[in-house]
N, CA, C and O atoms as a GROMACS GRO file, in nm:
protein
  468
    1UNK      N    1 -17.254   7.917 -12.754
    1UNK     CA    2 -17.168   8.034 -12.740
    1UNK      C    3 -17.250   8.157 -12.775
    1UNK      O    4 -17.300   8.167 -12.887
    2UNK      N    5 -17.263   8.251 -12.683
    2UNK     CA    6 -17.310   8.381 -12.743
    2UNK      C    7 -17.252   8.501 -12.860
    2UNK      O    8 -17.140   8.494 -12.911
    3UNK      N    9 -17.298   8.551 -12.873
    3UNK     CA   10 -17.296   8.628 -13.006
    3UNK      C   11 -17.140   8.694 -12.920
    3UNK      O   12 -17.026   8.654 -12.940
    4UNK      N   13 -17.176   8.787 -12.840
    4UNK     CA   14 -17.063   8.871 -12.792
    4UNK      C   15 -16.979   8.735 -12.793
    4UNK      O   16 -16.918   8.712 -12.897
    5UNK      N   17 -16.968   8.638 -12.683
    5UNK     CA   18 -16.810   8.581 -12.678
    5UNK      C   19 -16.773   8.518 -12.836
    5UNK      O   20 -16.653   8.495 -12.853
    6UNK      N   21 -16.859   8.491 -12.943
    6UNK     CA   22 -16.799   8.430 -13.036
    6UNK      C   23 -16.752   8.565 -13.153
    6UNK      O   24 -16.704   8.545 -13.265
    7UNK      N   25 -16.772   8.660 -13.109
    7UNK     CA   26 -16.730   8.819 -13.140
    7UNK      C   27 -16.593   8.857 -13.089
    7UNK      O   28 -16.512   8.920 -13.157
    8UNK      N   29 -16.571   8.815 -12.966
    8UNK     CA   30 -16.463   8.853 -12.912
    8UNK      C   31 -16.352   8.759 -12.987
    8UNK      O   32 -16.256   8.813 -13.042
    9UNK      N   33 -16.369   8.610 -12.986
    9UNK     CA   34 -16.284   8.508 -13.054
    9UNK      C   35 -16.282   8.497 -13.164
    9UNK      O   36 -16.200   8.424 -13.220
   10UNK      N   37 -16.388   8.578 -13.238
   10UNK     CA   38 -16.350   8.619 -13.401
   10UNK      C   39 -16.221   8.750 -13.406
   10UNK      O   40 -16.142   8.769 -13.498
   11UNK      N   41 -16.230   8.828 -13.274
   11UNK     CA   42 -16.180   8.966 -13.264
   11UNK      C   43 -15.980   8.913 -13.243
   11UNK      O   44 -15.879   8.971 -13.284
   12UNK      N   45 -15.994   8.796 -13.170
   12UNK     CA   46 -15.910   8.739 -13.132
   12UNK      C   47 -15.797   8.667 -13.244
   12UNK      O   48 -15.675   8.653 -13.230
   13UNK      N   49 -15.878   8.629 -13.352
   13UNK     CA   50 -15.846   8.552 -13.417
   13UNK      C   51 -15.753   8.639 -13.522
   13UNK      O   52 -15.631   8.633 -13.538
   14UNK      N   53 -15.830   8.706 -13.575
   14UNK     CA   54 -15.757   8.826 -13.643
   14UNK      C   55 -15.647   8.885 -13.613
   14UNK      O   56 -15.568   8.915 -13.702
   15UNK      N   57 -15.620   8.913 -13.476
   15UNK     CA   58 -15.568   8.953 -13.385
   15UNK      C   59 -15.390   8.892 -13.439
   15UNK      O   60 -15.297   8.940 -13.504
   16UNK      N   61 -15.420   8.745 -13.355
   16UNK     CA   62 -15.350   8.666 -13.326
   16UNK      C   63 -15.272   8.612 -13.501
   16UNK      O   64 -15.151   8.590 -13.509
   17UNK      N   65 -15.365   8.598 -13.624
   17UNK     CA   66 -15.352   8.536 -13.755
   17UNK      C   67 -15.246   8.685 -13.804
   17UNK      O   68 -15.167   8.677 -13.898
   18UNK      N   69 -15.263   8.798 -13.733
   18UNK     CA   70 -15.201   8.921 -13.790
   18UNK      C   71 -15.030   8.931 -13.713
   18UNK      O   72 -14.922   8.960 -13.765
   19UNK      N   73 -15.058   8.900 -13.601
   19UNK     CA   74 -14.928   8.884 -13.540
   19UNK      C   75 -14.879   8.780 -13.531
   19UNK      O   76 -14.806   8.767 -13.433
   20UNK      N   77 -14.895   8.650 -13.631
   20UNK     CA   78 -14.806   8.553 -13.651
   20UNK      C   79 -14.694   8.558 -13.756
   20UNK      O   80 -14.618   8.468 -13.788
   21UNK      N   81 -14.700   8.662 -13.796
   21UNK     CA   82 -14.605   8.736 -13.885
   21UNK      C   83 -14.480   8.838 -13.844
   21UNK      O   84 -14.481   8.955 -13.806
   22UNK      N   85 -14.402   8.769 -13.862
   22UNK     CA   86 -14.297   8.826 -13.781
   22UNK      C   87 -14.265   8.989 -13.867
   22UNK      O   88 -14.213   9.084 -13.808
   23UNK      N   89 -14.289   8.993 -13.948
   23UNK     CA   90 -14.260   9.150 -14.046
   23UNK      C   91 -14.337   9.220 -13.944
   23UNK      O   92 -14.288   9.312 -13.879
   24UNK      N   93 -14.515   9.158 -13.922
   24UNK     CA   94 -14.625   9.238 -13.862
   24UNK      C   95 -14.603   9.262 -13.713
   24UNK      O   96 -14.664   9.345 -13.646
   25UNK      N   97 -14.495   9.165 -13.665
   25UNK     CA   98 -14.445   9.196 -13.519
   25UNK      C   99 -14.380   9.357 -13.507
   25UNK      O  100 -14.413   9.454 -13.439
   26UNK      N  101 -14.262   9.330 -13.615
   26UNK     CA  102 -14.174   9.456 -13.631
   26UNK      C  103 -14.278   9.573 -13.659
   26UNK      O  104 -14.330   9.630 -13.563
   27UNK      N  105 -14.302   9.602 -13.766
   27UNK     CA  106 -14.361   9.703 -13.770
   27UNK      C  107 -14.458   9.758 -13.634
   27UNK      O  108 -14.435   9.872 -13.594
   28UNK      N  109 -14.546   9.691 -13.579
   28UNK     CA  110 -14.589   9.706 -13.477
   28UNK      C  111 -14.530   9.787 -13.335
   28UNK      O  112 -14.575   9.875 -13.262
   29UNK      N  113 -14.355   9.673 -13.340
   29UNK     CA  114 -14.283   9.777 -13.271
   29UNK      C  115 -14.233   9.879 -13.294
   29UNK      O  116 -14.214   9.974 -13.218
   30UNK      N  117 -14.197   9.862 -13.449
   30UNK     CA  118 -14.148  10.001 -13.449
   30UNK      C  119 -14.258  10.154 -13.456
   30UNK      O  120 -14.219  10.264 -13.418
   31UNK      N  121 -14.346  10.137 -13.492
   31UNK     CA  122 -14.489  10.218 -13.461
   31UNK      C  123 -14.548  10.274 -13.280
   31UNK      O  124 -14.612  10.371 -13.239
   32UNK      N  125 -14.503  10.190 -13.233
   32UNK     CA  126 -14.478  10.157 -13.071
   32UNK      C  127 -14.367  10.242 -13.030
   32UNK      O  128 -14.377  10.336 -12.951
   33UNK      N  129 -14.258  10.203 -13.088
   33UNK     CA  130 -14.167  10.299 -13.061
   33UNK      C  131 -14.193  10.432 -13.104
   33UNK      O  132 -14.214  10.510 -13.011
   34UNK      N  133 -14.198  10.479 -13.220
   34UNK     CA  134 -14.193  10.619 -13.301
   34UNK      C  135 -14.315  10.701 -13.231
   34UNK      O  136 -14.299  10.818 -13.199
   35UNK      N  137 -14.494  10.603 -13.200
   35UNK     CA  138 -14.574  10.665 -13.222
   35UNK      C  139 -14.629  10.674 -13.335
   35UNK      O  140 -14.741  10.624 -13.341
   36UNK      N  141 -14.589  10.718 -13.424
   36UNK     CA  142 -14.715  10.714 -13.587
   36UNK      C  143 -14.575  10.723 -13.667
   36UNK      O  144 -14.468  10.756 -13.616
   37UNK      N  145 -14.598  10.688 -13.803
   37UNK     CA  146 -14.494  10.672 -13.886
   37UNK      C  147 -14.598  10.672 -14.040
   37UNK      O  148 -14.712  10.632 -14.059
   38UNK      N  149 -14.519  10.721 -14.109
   38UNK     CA  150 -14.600  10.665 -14.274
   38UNK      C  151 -14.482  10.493 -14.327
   38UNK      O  152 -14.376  10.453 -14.278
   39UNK      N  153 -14.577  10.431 -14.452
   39UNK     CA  154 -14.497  10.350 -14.462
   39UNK      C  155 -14.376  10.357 -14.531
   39UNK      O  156 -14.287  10.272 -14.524
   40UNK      N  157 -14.374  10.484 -14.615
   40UNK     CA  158 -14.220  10.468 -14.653
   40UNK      C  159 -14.103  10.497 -14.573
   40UNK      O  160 -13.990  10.492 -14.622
   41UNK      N  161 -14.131  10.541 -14.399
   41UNK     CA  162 -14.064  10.564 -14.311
   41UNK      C  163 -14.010  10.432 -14.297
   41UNK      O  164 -13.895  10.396 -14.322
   42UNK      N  165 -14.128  10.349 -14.245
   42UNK     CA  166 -14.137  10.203 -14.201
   42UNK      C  167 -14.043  10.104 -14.287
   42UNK      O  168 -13.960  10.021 -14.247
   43UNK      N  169 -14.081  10.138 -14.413
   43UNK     CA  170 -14.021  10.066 -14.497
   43UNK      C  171 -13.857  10.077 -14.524
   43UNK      O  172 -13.793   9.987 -14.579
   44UNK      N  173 -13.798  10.207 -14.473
   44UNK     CA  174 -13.694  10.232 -14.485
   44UNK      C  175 -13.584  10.142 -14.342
   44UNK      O  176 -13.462  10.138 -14.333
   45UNK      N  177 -13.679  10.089 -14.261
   45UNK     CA  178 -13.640  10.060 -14.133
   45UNK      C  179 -13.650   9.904 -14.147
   45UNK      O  180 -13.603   9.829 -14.062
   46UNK      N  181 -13.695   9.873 -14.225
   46UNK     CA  182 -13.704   9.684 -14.254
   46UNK      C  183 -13.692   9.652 -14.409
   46UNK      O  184 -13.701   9.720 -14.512
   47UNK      N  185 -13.668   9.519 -14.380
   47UNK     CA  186 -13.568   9.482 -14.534
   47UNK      C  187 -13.675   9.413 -14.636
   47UNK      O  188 -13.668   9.297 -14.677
   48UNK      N  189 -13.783   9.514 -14.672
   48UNK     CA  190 -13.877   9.475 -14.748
   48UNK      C  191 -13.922   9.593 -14.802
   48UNK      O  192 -13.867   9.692 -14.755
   49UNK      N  193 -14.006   9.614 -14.888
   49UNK     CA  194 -14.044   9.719 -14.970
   49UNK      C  195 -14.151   9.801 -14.959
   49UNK      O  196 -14.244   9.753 -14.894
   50UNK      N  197 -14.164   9.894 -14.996
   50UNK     CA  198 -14.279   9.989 -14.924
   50UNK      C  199 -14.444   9.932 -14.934
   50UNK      O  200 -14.540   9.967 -14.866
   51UNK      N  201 -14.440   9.845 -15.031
   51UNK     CA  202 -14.560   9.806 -15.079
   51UNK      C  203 -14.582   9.664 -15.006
   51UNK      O  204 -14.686   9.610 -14.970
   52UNK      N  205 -14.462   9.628 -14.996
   52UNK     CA  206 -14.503   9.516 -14.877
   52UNK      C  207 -14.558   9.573 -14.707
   52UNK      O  208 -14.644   9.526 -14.633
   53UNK      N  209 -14.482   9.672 -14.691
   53UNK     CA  210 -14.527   9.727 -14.610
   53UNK      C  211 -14.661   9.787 -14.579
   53UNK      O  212 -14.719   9.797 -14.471
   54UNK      N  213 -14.691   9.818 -14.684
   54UNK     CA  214 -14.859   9.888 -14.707
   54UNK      C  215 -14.940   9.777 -14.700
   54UNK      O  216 -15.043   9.799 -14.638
   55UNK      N  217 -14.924   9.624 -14.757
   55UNK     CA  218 -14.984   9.492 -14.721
   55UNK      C  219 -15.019   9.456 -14.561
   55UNK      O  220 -15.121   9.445 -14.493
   56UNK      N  221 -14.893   9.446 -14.545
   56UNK     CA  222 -14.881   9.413 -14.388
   56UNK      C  223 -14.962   9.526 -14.314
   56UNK      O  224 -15.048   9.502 -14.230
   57UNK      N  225 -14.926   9.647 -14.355
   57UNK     CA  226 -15.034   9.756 -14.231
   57UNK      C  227 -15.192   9.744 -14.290
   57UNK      O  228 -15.282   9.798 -14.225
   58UNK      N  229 -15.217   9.688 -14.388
   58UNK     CA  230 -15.359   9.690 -14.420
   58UNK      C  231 -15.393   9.562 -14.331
   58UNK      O  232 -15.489   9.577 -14.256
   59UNK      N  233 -15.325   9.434 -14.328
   59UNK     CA  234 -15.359   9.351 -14.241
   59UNK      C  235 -15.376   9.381 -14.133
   59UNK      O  236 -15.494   9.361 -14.103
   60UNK      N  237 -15.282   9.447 -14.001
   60UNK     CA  238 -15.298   9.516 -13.908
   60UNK      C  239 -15.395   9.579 -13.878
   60UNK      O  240 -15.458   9.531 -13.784
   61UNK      N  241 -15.447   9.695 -13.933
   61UNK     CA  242 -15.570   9.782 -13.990
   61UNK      C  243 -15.661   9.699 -13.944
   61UNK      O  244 -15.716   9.712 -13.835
   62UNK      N  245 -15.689   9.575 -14.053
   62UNK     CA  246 -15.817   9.497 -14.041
   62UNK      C  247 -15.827   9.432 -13.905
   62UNK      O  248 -15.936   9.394 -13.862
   63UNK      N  249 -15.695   9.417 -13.827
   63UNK     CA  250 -15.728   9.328 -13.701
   63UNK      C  251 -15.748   9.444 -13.581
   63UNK      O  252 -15.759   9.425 -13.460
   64UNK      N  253 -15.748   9.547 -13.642
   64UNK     CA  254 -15.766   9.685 -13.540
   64UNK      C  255 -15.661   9.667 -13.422
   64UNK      O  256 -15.684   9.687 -13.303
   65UNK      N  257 -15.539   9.627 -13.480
   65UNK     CA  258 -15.372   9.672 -13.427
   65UNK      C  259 -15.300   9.839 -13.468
   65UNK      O  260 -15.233   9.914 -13.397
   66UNK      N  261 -15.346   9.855 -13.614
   66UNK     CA  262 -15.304  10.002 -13.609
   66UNK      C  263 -15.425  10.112 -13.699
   66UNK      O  264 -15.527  10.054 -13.738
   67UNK      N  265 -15.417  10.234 -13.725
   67UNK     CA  266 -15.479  10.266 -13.818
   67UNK      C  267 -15.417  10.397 -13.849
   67UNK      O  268 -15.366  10.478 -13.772
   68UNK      N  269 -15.434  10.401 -13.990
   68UNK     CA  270 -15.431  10.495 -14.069
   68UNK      C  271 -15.472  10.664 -14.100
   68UNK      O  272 -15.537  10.704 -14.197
   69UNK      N  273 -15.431  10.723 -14.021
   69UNK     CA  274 -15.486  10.877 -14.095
   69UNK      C  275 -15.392  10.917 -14.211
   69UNK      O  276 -15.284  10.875 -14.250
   70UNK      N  277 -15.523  11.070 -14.273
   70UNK     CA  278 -15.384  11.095 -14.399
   70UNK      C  279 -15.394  11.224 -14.368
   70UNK      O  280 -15.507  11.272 -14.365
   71UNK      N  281 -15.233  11.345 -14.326
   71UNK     CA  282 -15.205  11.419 -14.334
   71UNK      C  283 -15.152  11.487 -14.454
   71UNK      O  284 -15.031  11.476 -14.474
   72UNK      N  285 -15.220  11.550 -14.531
   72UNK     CA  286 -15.197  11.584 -14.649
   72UNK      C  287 -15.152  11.493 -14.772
   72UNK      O  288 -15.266  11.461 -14.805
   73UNK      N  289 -15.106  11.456 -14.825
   73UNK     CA  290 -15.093  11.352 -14.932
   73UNK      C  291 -15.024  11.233 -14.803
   73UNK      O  292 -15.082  11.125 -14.795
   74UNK      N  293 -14.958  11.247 -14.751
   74UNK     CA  294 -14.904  11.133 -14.636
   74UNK      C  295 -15.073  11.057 -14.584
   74UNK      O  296 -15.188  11.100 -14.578
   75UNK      N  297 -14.973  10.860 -14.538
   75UNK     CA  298 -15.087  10.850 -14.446
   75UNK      C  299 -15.002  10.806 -14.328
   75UNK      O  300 -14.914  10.721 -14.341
   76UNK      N  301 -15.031  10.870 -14.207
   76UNK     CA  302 -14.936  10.811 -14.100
   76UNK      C  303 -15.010  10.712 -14.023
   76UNK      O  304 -15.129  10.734 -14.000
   77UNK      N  305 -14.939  10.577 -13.968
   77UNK     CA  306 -15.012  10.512 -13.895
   77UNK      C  307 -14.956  10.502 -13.811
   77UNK      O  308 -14.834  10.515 -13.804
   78UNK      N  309 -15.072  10.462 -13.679
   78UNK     CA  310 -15.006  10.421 -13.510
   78UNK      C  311 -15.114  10.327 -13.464
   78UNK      O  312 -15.221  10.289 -13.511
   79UNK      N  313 -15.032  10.300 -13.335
   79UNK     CA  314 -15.055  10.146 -13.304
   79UNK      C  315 -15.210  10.197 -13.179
   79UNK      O  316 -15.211  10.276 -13.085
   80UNK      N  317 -15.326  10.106 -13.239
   80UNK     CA  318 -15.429  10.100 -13.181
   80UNK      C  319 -15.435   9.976 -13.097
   80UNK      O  320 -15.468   9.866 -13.142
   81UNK      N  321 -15.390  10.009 -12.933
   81UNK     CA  322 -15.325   9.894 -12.833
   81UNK      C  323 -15.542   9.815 -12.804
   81UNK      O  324 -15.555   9.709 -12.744
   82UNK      N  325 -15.641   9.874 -12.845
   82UNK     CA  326 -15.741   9.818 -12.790
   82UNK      C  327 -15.744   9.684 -12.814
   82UNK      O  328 -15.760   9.611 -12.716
   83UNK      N  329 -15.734   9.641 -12.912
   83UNK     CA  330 -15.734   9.464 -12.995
   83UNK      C  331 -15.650   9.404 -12.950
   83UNK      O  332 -15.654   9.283 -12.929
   84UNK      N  333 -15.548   9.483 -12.923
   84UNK     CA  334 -15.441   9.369 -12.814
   84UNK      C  335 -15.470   9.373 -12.715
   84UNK      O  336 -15.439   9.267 -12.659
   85UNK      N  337 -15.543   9.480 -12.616
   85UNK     CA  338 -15.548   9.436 -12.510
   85UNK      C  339 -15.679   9.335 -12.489
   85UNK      O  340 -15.700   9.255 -12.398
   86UNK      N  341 -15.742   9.359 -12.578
   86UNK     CA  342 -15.898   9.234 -12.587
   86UNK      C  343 -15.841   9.103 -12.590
   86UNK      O  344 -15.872   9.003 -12.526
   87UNK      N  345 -15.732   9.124 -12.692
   87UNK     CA  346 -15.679   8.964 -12.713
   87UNK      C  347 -15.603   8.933 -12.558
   87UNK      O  348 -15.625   8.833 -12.489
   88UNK      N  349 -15.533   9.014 -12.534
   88UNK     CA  350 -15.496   8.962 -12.379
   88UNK      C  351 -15.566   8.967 -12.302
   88UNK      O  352 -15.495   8.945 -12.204
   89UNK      N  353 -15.688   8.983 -12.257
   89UNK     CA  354 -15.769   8.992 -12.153
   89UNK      C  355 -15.824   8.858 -12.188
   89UNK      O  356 -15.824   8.784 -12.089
   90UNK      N  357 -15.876   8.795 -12.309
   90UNK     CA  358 -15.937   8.688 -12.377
   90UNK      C  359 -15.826   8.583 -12.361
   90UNK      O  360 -15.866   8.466 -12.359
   91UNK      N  361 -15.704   8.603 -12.351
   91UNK     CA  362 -15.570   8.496 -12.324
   91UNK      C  363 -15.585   8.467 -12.189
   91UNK      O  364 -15.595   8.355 -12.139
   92UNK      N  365 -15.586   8.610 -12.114
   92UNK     CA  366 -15.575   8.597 -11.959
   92UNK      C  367 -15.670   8.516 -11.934
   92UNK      O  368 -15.629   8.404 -11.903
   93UNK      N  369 -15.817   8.533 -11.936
   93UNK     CA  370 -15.955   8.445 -11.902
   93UNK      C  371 -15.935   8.298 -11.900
   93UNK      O  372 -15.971   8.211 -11.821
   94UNK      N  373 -15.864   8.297 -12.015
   94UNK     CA  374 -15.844   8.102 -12.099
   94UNK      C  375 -15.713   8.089 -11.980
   94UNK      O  376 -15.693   7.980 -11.926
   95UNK      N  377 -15.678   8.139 -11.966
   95UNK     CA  378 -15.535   8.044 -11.883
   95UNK      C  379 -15.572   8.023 -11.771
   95UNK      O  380 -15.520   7.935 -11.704
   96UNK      N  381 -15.677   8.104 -11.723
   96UNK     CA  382 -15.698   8.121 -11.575
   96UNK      C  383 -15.822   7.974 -11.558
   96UNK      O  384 -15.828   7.895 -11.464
   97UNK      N  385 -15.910   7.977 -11.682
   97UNK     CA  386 -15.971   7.885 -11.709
   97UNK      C  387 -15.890   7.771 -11.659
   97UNK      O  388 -15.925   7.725 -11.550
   98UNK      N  389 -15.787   7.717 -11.719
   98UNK     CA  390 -15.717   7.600 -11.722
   98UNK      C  391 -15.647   7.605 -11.602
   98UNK      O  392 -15.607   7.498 -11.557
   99UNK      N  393 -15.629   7.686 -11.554
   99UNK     CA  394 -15.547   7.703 -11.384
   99UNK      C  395 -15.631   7.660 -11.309
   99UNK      O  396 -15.572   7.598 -11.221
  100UNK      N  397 -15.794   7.656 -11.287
  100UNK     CA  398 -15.882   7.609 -11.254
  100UNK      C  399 -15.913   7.471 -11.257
  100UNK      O  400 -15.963   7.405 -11.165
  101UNK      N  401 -15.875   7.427 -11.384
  101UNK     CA  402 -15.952   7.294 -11.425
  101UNK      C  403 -15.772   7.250 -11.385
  101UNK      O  404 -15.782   7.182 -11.283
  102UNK      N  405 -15.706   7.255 -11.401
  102UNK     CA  406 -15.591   7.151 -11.364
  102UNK      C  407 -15.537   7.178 -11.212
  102UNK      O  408 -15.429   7.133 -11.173
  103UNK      N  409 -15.625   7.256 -11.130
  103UNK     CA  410 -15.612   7.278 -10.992
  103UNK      C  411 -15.685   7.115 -10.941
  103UNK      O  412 -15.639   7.013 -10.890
  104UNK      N  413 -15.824   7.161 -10.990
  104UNK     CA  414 -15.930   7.090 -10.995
  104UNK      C  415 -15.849   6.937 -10.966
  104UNK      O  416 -15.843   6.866 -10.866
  105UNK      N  417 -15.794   6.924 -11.098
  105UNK     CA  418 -15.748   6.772 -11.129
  105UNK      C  419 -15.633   6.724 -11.043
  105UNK      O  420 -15.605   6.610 -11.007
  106UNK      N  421 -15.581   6.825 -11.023
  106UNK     CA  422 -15.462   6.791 -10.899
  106UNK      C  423 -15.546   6.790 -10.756
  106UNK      O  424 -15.476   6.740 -10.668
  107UNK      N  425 -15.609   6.810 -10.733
  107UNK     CA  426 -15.714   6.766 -10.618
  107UNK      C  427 -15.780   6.666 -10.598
  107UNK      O  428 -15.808   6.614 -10.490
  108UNK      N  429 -15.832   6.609 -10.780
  108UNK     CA  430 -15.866   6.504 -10.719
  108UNK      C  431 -15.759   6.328 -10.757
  108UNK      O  432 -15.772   6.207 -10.738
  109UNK      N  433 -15.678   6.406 -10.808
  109UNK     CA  434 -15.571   6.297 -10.789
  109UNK      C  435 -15.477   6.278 -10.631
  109UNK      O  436 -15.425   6.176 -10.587
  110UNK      N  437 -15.481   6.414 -10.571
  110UNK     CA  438 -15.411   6.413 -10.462
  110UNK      C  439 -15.551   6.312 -10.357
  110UNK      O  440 -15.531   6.212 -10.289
  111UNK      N  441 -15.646   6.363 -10.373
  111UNK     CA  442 -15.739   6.276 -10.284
  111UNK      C  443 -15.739   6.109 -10.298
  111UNK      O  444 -15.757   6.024 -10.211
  112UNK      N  445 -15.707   6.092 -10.463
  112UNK     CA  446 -15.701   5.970 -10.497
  112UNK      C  447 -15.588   5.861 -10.419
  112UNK      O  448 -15.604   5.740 -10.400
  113UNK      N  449 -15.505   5.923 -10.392
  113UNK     CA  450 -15.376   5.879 -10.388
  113UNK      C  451 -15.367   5.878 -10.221
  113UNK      O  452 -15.326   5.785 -10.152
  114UNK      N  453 -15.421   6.017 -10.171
  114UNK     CA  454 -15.442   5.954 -10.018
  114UNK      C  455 -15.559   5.881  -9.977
  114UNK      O  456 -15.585   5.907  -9.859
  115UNK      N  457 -15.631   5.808 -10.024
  115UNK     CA  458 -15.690   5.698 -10.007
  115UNK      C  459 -15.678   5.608 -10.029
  115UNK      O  460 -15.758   5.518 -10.002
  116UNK      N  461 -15.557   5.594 -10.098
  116UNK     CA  462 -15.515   5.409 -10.138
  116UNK      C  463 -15.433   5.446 -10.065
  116UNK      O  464 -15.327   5.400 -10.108
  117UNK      N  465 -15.414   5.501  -9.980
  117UNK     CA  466 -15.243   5.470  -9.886
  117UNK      C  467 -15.344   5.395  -9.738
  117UNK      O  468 -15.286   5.353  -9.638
   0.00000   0.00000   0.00000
C-alpha cells in the first residue's frame, strides 16, 4: 500500500470512528444547518452539557469534520465538508471496487452454468 492511499484510510478512519457517535452526528447537523455556532449554542440544542460538547467538537476537529475559530473571547465552529467528502469519494472507490469483482463473479458463474446445460 502506498504512503498516500494508507493516508487517505488513516484520513478515513478518523473520519468514520468520529461519526459513529450519534451526539457527533447531531452536532454536525446542527452546524450544517446554522453554519458556525459556539458550543454553548450547541449545547443548548442537545441534551448534554457544554463540556461534553467541547469533547465531541475536539473529536470532530481532529478528524477535520469541523474547526474552530475564536471571535473575541467566543470560539465559533463550522462544518469542514473536505474529510467527508474524502471519506466518500474513498467509500465510493470501495463499492465500485466490489461492483466489479461481484460483476466479475456473476459472469463467471453465469458461464458456469451455461455449460453444464
Amino acid at each position: 500500500m502506498t504512503d498516500e492511499r494508507g493516508g487517505a484510510v488513516e484520513a478515513a478512519d478518523s473520519v468514520l470512528v468520529a461519526l459513529a457517535d450519534p451526539t457527533r452526528r447531531q452536532l454536525l447537523d446542527l452546524l450544517a444547518a446554522q453554519g458556525e455556532a459556539t458550543a454553548t449554542t450547541l449545547a443548548g440544542r442537545l441534551p448534554v452539557s457544554r463540556q461534553a460538547v467541547v469533547k465531541h467538537l475536539v473529536v470532530l476537529d481532529a478528524a477535520g469534520l469541523v474547526s474552530g475559530s475564536r471571535v473575541g473571547r467566543e470560539v465559533r465552529y463550522a462544518v469542514r465538508p473536505a474529510a467527508l467528502d474524502a471519506t466518500a469519494r474513498w467509500m465510493a472507490a470501495l463499492a465500485a471496487d466490489w461492483d466489479r469483482r461481484l460483476a466479475s463473479i456473476k459472469r463467471v458463474a453465469e458461464e458456469a452454468e451455461g455449460d453444464s446445460r
